[in-house]
C-alpha positions as a Markdown table, in Angstrom:
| # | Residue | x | y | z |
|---|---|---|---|---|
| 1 | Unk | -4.4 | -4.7 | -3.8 |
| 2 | Unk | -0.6 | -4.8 | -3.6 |
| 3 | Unk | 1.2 | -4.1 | -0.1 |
| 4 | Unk | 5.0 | -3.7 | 1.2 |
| 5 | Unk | 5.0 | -7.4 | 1.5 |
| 6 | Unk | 3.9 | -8.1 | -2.5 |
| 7 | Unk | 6.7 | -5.3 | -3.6 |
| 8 | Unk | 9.7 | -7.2 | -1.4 |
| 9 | Unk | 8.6 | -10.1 | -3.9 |
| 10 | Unk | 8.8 | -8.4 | -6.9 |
| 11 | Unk | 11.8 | -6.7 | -6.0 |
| 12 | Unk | 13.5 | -9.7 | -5.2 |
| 13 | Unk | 13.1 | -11.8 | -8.3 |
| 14 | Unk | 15.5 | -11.3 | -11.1 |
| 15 | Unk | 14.4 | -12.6 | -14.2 |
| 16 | Unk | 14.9 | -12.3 | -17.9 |
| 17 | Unk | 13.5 | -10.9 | -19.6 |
| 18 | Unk | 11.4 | -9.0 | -16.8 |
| 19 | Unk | 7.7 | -8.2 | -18.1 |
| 20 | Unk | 5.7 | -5.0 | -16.6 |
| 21 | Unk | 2.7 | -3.5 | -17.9 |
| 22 | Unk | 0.9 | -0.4 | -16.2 |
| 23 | Unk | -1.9 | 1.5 | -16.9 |
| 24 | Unk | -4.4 | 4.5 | -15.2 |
| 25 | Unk | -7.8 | 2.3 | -15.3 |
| 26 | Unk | -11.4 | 3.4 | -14.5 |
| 27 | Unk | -13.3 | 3.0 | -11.1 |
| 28 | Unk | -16.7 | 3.9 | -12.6 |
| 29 | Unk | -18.4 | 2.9 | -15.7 |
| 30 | Unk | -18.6 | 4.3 | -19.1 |
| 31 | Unk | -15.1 | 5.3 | -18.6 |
| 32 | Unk | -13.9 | 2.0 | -17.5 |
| 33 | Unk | -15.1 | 0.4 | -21.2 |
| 34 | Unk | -12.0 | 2.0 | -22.5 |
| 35 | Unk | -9.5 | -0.1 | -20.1 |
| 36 | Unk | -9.9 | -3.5 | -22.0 |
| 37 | Unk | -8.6 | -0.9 | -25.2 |
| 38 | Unk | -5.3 | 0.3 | -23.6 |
| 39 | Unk | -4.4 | -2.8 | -22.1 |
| 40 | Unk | -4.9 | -4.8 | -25.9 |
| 41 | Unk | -2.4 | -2.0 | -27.2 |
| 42 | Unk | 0.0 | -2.3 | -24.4 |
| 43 | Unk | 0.5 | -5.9 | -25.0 |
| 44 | Unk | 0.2 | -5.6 | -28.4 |
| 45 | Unk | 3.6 | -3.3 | -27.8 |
| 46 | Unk | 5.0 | -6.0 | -25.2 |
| 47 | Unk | 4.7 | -8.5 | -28.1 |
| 48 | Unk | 6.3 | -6.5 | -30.4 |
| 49 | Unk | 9.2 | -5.1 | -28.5 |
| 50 | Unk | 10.1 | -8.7 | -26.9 |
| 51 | Unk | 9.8 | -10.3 | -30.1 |
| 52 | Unk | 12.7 | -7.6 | -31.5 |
| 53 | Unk | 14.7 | -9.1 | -28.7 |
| 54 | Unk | 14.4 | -12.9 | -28.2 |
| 55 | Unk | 12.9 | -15.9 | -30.6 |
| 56 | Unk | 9.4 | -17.1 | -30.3 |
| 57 | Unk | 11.0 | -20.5 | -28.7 |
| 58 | Unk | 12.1 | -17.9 | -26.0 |
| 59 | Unk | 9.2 | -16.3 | -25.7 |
| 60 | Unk | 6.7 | -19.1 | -25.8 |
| 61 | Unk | 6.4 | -19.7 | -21.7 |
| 62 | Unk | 6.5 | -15.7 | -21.1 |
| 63 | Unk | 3.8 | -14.9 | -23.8 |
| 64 | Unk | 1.5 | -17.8 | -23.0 |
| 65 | Unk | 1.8 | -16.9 | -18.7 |
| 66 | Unk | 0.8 | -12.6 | -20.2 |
| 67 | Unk | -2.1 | -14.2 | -22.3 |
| 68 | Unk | -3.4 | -15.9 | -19.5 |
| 69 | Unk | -3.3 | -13.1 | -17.0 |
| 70 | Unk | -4.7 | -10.3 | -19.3 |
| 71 | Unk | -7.5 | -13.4 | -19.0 |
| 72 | Unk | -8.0 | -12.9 | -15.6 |
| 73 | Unk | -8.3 | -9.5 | -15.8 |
| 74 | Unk | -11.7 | -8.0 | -13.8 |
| 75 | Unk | -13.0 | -4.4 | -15.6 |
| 76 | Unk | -15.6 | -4.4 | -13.3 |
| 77 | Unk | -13.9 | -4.5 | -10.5 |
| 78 | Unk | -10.7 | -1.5 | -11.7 |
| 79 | Unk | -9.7 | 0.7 | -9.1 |
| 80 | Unk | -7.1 | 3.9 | -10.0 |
| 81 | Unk | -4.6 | 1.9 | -11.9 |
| 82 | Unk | -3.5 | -1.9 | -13.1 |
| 83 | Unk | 0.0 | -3.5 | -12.6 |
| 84 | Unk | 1.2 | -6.8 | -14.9 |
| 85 | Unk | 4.2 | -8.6 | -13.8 |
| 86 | Unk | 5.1 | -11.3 | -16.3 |
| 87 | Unk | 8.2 | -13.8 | -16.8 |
| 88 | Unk | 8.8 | -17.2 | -17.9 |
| 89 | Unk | 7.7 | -18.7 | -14.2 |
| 90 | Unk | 5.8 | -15.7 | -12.6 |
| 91 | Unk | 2.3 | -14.0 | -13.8 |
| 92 | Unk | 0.8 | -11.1 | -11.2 |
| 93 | Unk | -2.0 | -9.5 | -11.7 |
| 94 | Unk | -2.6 | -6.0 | -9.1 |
| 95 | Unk | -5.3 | -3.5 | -9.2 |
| 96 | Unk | -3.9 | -0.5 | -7.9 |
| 97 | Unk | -5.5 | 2.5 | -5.2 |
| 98 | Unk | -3.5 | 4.7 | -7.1 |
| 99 | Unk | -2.9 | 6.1 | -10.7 |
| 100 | Unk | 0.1 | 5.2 | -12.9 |
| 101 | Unk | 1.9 | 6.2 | -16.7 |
| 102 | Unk | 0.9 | 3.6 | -18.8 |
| 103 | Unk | 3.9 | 2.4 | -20.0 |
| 104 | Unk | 6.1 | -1.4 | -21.1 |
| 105 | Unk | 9.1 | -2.0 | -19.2 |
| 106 | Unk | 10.9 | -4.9 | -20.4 |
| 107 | Unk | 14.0 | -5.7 | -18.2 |
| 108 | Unk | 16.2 | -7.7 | -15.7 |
| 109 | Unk | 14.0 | -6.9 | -12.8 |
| 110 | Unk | 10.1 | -5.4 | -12.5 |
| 111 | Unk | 9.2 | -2.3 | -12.8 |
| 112 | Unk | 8.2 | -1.2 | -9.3 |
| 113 | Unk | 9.4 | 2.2 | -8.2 |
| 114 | Unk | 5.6 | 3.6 | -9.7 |
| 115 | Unk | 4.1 | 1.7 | -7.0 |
| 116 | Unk | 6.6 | 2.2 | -4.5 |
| 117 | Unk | 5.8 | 5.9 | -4.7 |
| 118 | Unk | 1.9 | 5.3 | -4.7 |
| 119 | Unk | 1.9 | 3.3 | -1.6 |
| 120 | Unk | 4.5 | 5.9 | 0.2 |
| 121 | Unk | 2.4 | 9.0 | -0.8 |
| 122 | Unk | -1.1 | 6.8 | 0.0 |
| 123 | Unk | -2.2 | 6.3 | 4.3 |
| 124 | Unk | -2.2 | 2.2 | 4.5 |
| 125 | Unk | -4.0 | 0.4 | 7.0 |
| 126 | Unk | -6.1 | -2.3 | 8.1 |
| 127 | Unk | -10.0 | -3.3 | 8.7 |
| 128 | Unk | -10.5 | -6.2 | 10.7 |
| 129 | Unk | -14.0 | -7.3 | 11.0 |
| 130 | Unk | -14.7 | -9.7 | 14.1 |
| 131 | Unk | -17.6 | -12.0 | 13.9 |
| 132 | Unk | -18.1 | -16.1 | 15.4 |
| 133 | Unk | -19.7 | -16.8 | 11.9 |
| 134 | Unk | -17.2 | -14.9 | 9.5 |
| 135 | Unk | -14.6 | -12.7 | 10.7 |
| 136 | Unk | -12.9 | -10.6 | 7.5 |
| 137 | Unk | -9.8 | -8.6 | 6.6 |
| 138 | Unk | -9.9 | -5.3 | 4.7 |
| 139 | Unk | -6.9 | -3.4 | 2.9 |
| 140 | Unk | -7.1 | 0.1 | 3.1 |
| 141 | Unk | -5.2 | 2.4 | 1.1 |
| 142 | Unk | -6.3 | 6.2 | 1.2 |
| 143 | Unk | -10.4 | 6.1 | 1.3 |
| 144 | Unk | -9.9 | 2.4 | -0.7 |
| 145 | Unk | -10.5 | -0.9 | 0.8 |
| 146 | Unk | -10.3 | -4.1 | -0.5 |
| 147 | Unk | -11.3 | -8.1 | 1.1 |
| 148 | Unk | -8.7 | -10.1 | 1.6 |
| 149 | Unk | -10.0 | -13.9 | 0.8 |
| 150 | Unk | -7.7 | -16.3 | 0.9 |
| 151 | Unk | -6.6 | -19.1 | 3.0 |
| 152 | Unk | -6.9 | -17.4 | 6.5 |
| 153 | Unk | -9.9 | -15.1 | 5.8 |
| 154 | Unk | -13.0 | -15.3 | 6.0 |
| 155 | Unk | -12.4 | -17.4 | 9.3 |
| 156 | Unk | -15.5 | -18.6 | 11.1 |
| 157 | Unk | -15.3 | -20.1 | 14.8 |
| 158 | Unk | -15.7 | -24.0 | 14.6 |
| 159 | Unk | -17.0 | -26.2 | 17.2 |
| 160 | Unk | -19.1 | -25.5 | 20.2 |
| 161 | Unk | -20.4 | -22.1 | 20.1 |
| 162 | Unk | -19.3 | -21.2 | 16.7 |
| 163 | Unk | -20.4 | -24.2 | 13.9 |
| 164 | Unk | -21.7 | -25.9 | 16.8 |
| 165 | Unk | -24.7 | -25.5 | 19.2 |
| 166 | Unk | -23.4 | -24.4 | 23.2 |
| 167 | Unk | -24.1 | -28.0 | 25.6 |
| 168 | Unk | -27.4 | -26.7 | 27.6 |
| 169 | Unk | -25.6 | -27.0 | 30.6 |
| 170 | Unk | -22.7 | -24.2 | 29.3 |
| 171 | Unk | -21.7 | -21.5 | 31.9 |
| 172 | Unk | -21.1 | -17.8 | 31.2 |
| 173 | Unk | -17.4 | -18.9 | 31.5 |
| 174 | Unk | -16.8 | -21.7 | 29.0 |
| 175 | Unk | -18.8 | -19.7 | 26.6 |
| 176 | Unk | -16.3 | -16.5 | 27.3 |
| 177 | Unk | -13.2 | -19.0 | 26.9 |
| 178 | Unk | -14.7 | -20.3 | 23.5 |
| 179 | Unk | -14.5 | -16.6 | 22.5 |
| 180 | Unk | -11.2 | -15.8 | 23.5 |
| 181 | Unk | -9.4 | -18.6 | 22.0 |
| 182 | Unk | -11.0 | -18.0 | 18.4 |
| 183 | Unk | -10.1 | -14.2 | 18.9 |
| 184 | Unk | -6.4 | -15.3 | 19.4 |
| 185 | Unk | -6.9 | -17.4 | 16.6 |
| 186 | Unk | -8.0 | -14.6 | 14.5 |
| 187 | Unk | -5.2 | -12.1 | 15.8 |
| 188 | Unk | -2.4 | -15.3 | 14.8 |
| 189 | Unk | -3.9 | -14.9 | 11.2 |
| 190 | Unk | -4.2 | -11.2 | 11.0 |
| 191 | Unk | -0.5 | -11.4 | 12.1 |
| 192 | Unk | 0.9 | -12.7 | 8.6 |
| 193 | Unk | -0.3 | -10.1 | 7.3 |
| 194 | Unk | 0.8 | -7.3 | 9.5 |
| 195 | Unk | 4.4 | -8.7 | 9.9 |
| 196 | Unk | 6.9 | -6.3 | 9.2 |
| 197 | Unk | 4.1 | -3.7 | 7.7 |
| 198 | Unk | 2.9 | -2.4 | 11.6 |
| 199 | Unk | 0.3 | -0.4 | 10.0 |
| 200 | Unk | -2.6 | 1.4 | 11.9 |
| 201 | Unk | -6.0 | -1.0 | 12.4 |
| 202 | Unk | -9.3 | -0.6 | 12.6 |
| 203 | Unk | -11.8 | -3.2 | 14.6 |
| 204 | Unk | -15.4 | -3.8 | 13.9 |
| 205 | Unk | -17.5 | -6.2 | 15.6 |
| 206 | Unk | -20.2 | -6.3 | 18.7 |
| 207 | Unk | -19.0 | -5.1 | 21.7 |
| 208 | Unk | -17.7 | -8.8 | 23.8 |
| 209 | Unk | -15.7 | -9.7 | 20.2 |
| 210 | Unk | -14.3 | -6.1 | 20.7 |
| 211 | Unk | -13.7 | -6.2 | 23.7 |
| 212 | Unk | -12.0 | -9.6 | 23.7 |
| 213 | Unk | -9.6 | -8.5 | 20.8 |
| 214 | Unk | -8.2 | -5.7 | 22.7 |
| 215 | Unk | -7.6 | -8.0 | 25.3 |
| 216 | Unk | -5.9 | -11.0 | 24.0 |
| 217 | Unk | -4.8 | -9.5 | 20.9 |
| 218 | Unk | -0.7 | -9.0 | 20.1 |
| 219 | Unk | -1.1 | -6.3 | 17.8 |
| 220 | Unk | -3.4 | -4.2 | 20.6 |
| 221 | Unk | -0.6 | -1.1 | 19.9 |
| 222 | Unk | -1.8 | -0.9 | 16.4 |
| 223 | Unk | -5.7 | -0.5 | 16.8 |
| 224 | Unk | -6.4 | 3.4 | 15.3 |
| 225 | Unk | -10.8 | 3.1 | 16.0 |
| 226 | Unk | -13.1 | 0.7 | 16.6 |
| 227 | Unk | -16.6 | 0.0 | 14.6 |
| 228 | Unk | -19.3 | -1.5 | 16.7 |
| 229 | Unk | -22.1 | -3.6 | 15.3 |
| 230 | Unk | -22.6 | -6.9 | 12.9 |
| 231 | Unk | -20.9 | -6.3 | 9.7 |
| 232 | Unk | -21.1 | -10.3 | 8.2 |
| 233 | Unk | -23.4 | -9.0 | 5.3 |
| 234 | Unk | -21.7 | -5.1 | 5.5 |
| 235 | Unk | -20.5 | -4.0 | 1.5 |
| 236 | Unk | -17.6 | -2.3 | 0.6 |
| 237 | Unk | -19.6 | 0.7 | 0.0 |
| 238 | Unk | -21.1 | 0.9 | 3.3 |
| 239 | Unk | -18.4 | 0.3 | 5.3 |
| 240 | Unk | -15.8 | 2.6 | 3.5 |
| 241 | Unk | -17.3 | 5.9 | 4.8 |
| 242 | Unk | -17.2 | 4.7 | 8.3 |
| 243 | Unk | -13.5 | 3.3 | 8.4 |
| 244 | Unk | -12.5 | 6.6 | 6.4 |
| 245 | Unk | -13.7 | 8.6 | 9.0 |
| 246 | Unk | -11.8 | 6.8 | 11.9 |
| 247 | Unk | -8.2 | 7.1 | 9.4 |
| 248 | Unk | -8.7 | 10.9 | 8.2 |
| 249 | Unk | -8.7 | 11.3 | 12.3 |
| 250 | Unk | -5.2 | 9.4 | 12.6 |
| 251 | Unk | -3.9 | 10.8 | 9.5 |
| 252 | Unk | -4.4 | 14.7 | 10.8 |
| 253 | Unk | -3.5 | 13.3 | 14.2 |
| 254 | Unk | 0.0 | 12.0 | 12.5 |
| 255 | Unk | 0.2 | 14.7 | 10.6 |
| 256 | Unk | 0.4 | 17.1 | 13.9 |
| 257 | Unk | 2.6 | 14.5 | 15.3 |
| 258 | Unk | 5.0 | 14.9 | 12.8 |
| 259 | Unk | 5.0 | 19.0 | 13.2 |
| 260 | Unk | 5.5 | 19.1 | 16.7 |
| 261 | Unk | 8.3 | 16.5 | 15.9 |
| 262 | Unk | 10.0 | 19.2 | 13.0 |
| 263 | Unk | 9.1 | 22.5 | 15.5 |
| 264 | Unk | 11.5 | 20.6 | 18.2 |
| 265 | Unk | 14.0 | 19.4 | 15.5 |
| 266 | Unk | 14.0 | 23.4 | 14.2 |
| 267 | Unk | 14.7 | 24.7 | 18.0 |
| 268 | Unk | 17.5 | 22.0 | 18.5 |
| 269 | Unk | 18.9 | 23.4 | 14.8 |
| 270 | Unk | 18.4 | 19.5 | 13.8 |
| 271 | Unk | 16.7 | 20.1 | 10.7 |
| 272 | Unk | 17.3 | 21.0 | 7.0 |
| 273 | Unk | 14.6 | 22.4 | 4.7 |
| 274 | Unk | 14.6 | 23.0 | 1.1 |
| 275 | Unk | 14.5 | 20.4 | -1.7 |
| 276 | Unk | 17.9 | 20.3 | -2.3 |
| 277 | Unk | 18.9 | 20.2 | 1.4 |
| 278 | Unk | 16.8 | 17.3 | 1.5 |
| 279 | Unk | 18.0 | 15.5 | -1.1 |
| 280 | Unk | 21.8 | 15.9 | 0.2 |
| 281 | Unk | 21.1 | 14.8 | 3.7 |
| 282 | Unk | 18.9 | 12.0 | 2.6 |
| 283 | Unk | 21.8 | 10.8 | 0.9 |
| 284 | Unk | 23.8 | 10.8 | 3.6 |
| 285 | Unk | 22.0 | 8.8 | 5.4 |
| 286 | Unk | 20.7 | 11.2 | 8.2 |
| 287 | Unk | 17.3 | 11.7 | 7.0 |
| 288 | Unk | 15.2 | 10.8 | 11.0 |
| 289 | Unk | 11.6 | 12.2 | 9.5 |
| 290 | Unk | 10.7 | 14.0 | 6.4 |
| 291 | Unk | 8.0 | 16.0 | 6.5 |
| 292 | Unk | 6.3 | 17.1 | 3.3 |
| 293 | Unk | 3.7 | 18.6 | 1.6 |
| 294 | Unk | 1.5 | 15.6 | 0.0 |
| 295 | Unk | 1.4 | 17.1 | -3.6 |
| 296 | Unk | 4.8 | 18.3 | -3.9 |
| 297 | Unk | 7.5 | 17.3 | -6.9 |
| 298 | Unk | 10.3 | 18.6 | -8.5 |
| 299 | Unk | 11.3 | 17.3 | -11.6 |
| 300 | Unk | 15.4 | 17.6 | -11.1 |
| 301 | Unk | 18.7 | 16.7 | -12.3 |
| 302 | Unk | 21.7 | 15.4 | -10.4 |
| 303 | Unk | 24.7 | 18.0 | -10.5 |
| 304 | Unk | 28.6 | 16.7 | -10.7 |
| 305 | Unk | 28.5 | 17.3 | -7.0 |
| 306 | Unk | 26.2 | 15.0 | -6.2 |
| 307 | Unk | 23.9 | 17.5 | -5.4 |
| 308 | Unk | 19.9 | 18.3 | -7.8 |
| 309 | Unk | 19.5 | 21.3 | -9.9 |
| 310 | Unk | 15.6 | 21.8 | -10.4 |
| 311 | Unk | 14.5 | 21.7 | -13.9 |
| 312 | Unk | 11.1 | 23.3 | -15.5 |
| 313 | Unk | 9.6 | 20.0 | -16.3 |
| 314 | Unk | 10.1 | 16.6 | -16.2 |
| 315 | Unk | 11.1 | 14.2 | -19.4 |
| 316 | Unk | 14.6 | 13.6 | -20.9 |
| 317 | Unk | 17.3 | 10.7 | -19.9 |
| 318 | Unk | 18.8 | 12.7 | -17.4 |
| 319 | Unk | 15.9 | 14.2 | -16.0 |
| 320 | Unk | 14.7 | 12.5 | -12.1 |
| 321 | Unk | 11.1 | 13.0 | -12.7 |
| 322 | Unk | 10.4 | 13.4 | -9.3 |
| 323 | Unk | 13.3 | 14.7 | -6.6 |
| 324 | Unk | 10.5 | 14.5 | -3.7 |
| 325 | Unk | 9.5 | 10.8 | -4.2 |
| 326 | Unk | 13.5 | 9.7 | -4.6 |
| 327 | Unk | 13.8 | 11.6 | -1.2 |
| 328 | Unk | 11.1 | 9.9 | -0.1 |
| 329 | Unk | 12.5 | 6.6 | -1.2 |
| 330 | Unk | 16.4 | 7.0 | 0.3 |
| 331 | Unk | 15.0 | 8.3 | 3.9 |
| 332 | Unk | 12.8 | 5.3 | 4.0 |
| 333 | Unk | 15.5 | 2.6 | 3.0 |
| 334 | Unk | 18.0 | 4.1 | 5.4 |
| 335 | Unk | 15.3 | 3.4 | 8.5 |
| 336 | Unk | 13.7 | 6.9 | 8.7 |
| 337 | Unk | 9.9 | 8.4 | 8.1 |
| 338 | Unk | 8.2 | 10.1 | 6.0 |
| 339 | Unk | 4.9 | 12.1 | 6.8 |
| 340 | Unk | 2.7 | 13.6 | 4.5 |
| 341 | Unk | 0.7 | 17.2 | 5.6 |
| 342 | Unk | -1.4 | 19.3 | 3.5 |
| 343 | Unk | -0.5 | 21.8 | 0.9 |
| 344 | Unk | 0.7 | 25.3 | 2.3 |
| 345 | Unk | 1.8 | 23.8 | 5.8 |
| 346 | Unk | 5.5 | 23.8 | 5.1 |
| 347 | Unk | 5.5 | 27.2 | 3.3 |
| 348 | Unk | 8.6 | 28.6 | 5.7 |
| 349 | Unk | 10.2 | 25.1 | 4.4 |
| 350 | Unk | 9.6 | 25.9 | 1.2 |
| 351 | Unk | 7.2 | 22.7 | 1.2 |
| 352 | Unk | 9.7 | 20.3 | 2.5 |
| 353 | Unk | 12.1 | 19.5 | 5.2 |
| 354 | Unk | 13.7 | 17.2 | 7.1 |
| 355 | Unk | 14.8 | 16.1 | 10.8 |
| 356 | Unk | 18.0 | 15.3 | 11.6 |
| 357 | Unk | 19.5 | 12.2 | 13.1 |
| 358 | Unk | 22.6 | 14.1 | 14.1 |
């Protein structure tokens, strides 16, 4: 599942030609049979379109890396969408919690703004799973979660009480200190991950790992719920309902958050509302929190002024597809926030607005 840290790498690299692939894919079989199809055609279309552009001794590292990644690709396993980022050094494959165009983009850089919008209008998190014998990392994105296996998870306590048997003669306290250190130990490698991303966190484990975690840990600020029991051998499946639970409380509790932040911003007259008023602010660089409704877009064009006209639908060079998600996209790259609420909230908004730095 890709994050904020996987999309600064692809953003960053800059090669050419630039190879992405997406595609709406299948969670649930006998839909998902069809997937294999689309993603034959939309390489068959790569192939053709690259080979209009560059020789096949140009092509040969590029084409070989795409043939081996569509190789890797897992049906089974599809979630809302796939992502293909392919160059002459670079081959990514990400299942996505979200649904894309299927489309080829063949450029200088990757294709990312599709998933840039996903993970913006999606609630991200984390599920950290305590345990002496396996401790785990989940991804969440909306009511999706994914394992994170790699080199720092699963991560199982070694030595005396963890791999190794307790001496007879161990007090309550050595035990206890055991405990604690793999804990920190833990919380150091749940750290790379939440570096720069400071996104909400959900523990599981029995109550003394718990407890030791919200202790010791750095990243105690960020814990949304906790989960009590053993959940080594605990699926996907049966954990998802549980965690979703615990984030569908923060997201309405964010949500209010976020409305009592635009009610104080409307009495200090720091606000704008409107589409269009939101666009131009956001632009300027004053955007402090937009607040919008989660399935709002306007497909628009930009005016000589600067400014958007709305247009009936979207399509057409000039057309922005959506205005909302390049609001979106502006207020969070100049430092501000952006909070989703339900349809209908924002009605005296006219389903968006936007708080003020000055």
């Amino acid at each position: 599942m890709i994050n904020r840290q996987d999309l600064k790498q692809l953003q960053s690299l800059t090669p050419v030609p630039a190879l992405s692939i997406l595609l709406p894919t299948h969670r649930t079989s006998p839909d998902n049979k069809q997937d294999p199809i689309v993603v034959k055609n939309l390489v068959s279309e790569a192939k053709t379109r690259l080979g209009e552009e560059y020789s096949q001794r140009e092509l040969e590292p590029l084409l070989k890396n795409l043939d081996n990644l569509v190789e890797t690709i897992d049906y089974s396993y599809g979630l809302c969408g796939l992502a293909l980022y392919v160059s002459h050094d670079f081959a990514k494959l990400y299942y996505l919690p979200f649904p894309v165009q299927a489309r080829v983009v063949i450029d200088k850089t990757f294709a990312t703004r599709d998933l840039v919008y996903g993970l913006h209008r999606q609630l991200q998190y984390w599920v950290l799973l305590l345990s002496r014998g396996s401790s785990r990392l989940l991804a969440g994105t909306g009511d999706i979660l994914e394992e994170v296996e790699d080199d720092y998870f699963t991560l199982a306590m070694t030595g005396p009480g963890g791999t190794e048997a307790l001496p007879a003669d161990t007090d309550s306290s050595y035990r206890d200190d055991r405990q604690r250190r793999f804990i920190q130990e833990v919380d150091r490698a749940f750290g790379t991950y939440n570096e720069g991303e400071n996104l909400p966190l959900v523990v599981g484990g029995v109550d003394r790992l718990v407890s030791f975690f919200q202790e010791v840990s750095q990243h105690s600020a960020a814990i949304a719920g906790t989960l009590l029991g053993n959940f080594d051998r605990a699926s996907i499946s049966e954990l998802t309902p549980q965690v979703w639970e615990i984030m569908q409380t923060v997201r309405e509790a964010k949500q209010n958050q976020a409305l009592t932040s635009l009610d104080e911003a409307v009495s200090a007259q720091k606000f704008v509302s409107t589409v269009g008023e939101a666009w131009r602010l956001a632009q300027e660089g004053r955007g402090k929190l937009l607040v919008v409704e989660k399935s709002y877009h306007e497909p628009a064009i930009i005016s000589t002024n600067g400014g958007i006209e709305l247009v009936a639908e979207p399509g057409g060079t000039e057309v922005i597809d959506d205005a909302v998600d390049e609001i979106i996209e502006v207020v969070l790259a100049n430092g501000g926030e952006v909070a989703l609420v339900e349809d209908g909230t924002l009605s005296q908004h006219q389903r968006i607005a936007l708080v003020l730095r000055y």
